[in-house]
MIDREN-755521 format. One record per residue (C-alpha): residue number from 0; residue in three letters; x, y, z. Coordinates in steps of 0.001 Angstrom, whole numbers. Last residue first. Layout:
# residues N
R resi resn      xx      yy      zz
R  NUM  ALA       X       Y       Z
...
//
This chain:
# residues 264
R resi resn      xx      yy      zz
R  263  UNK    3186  -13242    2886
R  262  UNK    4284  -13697    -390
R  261  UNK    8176  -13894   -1070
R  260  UNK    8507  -17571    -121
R  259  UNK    6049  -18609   -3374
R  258  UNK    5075  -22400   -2441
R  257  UNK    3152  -24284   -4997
R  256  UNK    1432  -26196   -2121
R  255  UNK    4199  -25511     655
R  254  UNK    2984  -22327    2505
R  253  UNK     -25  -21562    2428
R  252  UNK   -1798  -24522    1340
R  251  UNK     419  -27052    3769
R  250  UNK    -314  -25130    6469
R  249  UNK   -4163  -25029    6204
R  248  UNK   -4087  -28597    5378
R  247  UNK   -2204  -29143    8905
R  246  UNK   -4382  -26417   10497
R  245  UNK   -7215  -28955   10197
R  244  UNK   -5088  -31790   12076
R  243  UNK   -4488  -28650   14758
R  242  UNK   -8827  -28335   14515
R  241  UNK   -9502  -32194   15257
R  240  UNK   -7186  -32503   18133
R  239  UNK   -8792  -29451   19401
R  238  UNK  -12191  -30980   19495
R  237  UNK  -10677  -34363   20906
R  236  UNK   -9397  -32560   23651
R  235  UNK   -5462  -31109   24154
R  234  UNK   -4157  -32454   28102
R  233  UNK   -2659  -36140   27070
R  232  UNK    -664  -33996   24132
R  231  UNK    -536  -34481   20605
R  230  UNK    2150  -34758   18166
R  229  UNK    1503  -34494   14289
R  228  UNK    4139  -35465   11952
R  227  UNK    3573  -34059    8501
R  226  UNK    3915  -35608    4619
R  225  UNK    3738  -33618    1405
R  224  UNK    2825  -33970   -2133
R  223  UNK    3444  -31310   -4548
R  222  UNK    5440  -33412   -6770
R  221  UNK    8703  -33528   -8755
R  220  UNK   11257  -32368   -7103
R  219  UNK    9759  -32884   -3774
R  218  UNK    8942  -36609   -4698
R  217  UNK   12620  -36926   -6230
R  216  UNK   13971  -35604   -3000
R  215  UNK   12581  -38145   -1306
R  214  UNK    9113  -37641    1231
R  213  UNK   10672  -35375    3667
R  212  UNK    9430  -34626    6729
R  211  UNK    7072  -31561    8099
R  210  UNK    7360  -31500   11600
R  209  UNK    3962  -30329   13527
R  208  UNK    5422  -30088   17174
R  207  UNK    3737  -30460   21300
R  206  UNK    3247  -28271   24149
R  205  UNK    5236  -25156   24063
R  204  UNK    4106  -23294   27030
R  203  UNK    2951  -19819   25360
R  202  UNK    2241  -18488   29126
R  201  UNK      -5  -21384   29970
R  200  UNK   -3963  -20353   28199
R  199  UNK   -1889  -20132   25103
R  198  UNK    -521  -23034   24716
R  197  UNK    2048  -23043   21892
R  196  UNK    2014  -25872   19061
R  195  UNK    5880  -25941   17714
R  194  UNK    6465  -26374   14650
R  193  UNK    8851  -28112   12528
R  192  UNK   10119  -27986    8661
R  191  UNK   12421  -30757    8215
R  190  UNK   16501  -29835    7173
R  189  UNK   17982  -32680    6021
R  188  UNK   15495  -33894    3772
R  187  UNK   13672  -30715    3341
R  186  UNK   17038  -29182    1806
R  185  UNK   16519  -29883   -1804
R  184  UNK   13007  -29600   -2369
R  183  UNK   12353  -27012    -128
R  182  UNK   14535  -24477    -576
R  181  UNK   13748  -21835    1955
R  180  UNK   11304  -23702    4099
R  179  UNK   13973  -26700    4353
R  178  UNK   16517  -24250    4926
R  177  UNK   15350  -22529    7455
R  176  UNK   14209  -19113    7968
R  175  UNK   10361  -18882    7261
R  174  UNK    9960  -20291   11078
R  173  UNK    7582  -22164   12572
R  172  UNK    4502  -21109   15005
R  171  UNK    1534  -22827   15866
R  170  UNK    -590  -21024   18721
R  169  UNK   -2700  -22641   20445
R  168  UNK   -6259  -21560   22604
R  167  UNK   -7120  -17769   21544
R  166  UNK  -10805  -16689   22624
R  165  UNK  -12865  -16335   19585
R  164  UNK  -16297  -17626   21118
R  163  UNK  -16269  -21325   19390
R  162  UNK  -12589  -21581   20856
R  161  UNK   -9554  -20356   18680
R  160  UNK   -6524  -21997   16782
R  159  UNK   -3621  -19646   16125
R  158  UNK   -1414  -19625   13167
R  157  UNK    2177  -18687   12842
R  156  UNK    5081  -18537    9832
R  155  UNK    7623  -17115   11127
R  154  UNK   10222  -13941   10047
R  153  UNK    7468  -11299    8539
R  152  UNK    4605  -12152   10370
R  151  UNK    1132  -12088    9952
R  150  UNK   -1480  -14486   11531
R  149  UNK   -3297  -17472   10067
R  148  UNK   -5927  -18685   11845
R  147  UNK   -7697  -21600   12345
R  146  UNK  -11640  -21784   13972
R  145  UNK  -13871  -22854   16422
R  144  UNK  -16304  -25675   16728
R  143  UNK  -19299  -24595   15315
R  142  UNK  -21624  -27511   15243
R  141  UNK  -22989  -28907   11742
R  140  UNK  -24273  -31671   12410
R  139  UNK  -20655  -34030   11813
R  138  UNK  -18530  -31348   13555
R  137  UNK  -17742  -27426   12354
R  136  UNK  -14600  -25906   11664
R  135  UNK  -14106  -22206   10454
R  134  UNK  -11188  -21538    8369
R  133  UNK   -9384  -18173    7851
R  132  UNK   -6941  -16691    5839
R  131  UNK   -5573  -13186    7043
R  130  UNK   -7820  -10379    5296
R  129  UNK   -5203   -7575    6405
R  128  UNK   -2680   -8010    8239
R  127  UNK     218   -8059    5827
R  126  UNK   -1715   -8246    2335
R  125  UNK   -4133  -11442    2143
R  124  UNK   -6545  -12327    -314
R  123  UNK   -9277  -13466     278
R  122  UNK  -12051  -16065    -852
R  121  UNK  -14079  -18153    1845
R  120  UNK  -12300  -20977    4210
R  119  UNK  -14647  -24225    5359
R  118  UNK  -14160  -26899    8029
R  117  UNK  -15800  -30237    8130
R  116  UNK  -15630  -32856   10823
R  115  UNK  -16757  -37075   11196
R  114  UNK  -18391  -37439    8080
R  113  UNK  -18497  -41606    7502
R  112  UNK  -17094  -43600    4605
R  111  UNK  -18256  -46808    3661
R  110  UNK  -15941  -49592    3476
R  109  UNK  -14374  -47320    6381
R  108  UNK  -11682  -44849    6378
R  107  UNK  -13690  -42452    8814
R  106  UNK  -14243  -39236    6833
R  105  UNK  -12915  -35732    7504
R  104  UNK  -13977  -32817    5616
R  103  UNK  -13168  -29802    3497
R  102  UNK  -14601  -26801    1744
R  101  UNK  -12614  -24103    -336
R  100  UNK  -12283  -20886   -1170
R   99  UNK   -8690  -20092   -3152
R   98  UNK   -6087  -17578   -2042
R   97  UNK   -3542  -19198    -103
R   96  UNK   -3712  -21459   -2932
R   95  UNK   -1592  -18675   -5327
R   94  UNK   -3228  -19392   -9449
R   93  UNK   -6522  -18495   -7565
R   92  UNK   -7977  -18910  -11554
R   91  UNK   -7089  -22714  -12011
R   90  UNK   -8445  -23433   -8437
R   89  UNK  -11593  -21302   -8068
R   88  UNK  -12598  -22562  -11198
R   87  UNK  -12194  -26128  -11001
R   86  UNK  -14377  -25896   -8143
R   85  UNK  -13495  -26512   -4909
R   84  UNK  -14240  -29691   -2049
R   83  UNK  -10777  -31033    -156
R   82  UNK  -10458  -34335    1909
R   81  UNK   -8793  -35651    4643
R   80  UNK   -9021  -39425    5201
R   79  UNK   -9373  -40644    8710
R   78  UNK   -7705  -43851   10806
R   77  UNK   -4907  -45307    8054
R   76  UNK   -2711  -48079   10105
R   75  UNK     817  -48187   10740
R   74  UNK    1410  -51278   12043
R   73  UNK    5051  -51932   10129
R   72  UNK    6244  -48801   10699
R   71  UNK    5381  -48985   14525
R   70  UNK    3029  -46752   16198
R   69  UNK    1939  -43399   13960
R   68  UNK   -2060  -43589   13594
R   67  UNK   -2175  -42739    9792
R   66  UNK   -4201  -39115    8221
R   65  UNK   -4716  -39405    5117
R   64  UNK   -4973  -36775    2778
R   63  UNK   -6859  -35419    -474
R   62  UNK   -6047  -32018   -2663
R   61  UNK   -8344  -30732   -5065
R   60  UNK   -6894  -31238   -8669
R   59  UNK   -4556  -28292   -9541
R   58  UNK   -4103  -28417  -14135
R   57  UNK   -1356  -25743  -13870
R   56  UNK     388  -26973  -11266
R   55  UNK    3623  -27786  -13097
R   54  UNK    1630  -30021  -16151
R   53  UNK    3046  -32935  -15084
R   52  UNK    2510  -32468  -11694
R   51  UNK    -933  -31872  -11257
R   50  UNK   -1348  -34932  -13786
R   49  UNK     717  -36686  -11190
R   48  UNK   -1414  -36034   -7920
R   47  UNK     465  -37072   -5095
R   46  UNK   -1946  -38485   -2078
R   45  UNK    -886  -36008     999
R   44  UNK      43  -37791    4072
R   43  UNK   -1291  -36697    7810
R   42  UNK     810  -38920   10190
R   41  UNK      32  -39165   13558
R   40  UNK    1140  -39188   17132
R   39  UNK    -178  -39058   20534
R   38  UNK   -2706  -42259   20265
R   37  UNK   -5818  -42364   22661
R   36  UNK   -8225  -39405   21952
R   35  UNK   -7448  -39963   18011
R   34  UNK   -8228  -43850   18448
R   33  UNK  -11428  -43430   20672
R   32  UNK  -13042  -41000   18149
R   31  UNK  -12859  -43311   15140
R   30  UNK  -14360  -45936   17221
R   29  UNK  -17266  -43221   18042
R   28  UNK  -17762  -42026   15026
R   27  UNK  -18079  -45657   13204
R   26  UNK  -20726  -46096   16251
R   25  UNK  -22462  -42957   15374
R   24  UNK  -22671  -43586   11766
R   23  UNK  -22988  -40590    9550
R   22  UNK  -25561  -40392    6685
R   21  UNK  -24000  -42821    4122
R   20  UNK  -21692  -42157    1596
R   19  UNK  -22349  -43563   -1960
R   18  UNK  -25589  -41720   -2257
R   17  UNK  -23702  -38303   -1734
R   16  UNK  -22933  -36492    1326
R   15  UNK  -20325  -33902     688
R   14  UNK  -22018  -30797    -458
R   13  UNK  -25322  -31464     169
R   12  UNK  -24458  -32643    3338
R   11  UNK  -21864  -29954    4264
R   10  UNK  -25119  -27408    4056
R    9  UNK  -24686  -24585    2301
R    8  UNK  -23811  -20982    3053
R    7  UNK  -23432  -21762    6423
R    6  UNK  -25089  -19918    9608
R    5  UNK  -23198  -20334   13301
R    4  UNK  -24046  -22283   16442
R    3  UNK  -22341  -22534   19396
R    2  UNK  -20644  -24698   21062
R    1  UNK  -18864  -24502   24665
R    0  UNK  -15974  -25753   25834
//
């Protein structure tokens, strides 16, 4: 695959990097790297927020998430932390979070973090096919990577992940029919919200899912906090790896963080 370059608006260091996170490690990288190119399934687990649910979304705190190599119950074991940048502003006015800008990385879940990706989406809002939400991924120095998404549809909810040069490489599609879309906090439990990831370069060959799972119907009832299953296949690269676990937020912002059915 090849890179290339694109402009930013600002630099993911000054916006992430702080003085309590250190200029990325190569050998944290690295580790970090082995373990997503090895393991086929994750978990990618929103931390609830309870003052966000308290006062019904009104006070929206930027959303964090950890993604969990998937083995045994007992060995699961956090890899990466997910993380959203906003301002206050963008959230409390872009009362829909399809809407919002934001900026967002990946850290290794280390005494001391490490940037591993970060991905950006600018303001828009979308009406049928128009001004479809976008994010653009880049890696730890800034690389353009490709980007996620979102496509129209009346029926299914779809996204499509593309190469640095726009060509189309997966397609995740679900649909806006089942119960656990419908009504989530009742019916997620019994009814999960899956997805199948679509290779586009085979004829639409469905390669792996995204299920969304239930966290209790207490936590649905009462907080915007979700939890996905991520399945990989032996043939996707790390760089793709790294842009479905992107889609992931992008999924859960559309259509499940203070989810309105009837918008588009």
């Amino acid at each position: 695959m090849r890179k290339t370059s694109v402009s930013r608006k600002s630099s993911v260091r000054s916006t992430y990097l702080g003085n309590t996170i250190n200029k990325a490690s190569k050998t944290s990288r690295d580790r970090a790297r082995h373990k997503y190119e090895t393991h086929e399934r994750y978990i990618i687990e929103q931390e609830p927020d309870w003052a966000e649910t308290l006062t019904c979304g009104v006070y929206s705190k930027e959303n964090r998430y950890k993604i969990i190599i998937h083995e045994v119950v007992k060995q699961q074991k956090v890899l990466m932390g997910v993380y959203e940048k906003s301002t206050r502003c963008s959230r409390m006015c872009c009362c829909i979070p399809r809407w919002r800008p934001y900026n967002g990385a990946i850290f290794t879940e280390d005494a001391e973090p490490e940037l591993m990706y970060s991905y950006e989406k600018s303001f828009g809002i979308p009406f049928l096919g128009c001004c479809r939400p976008e994010i653009r991924v880049y890696d730890h120095d800034e690389t353009y990577l490709g980007m996620v998404k979102n496509k129209f549809h009346c029926f299914k909810m779809i996204m499509e992940i593309l190469d640095p040069n726009g060509n189309p490489l997966y397609q995740i599609s679900g649909s806006k029919c089942s119960p656990g879309f419908c009504c989530e906090s009742l019916c997620s439990t019994c009814s999960p919200v899956s997805y199948d990831i679509k290779d586009l370069r085979k004829d639409g060959i469905v390669l792996s899912k995204i299920v969304k799972h239930s966290t209790g119907c207490g936590m649905e009832c009462t907080s915007n906090a979700d939890r996905y299953y991520l399945d990989f296949s032996s043939v996707m690269t790390y760089e793709e790896r790294v842009c479905l676990t992107i889609a992931v937020h992008e999924i859960d912002m559309l259509w499940f963080e203070k989810k309105i059915p009837f918008f588009c």
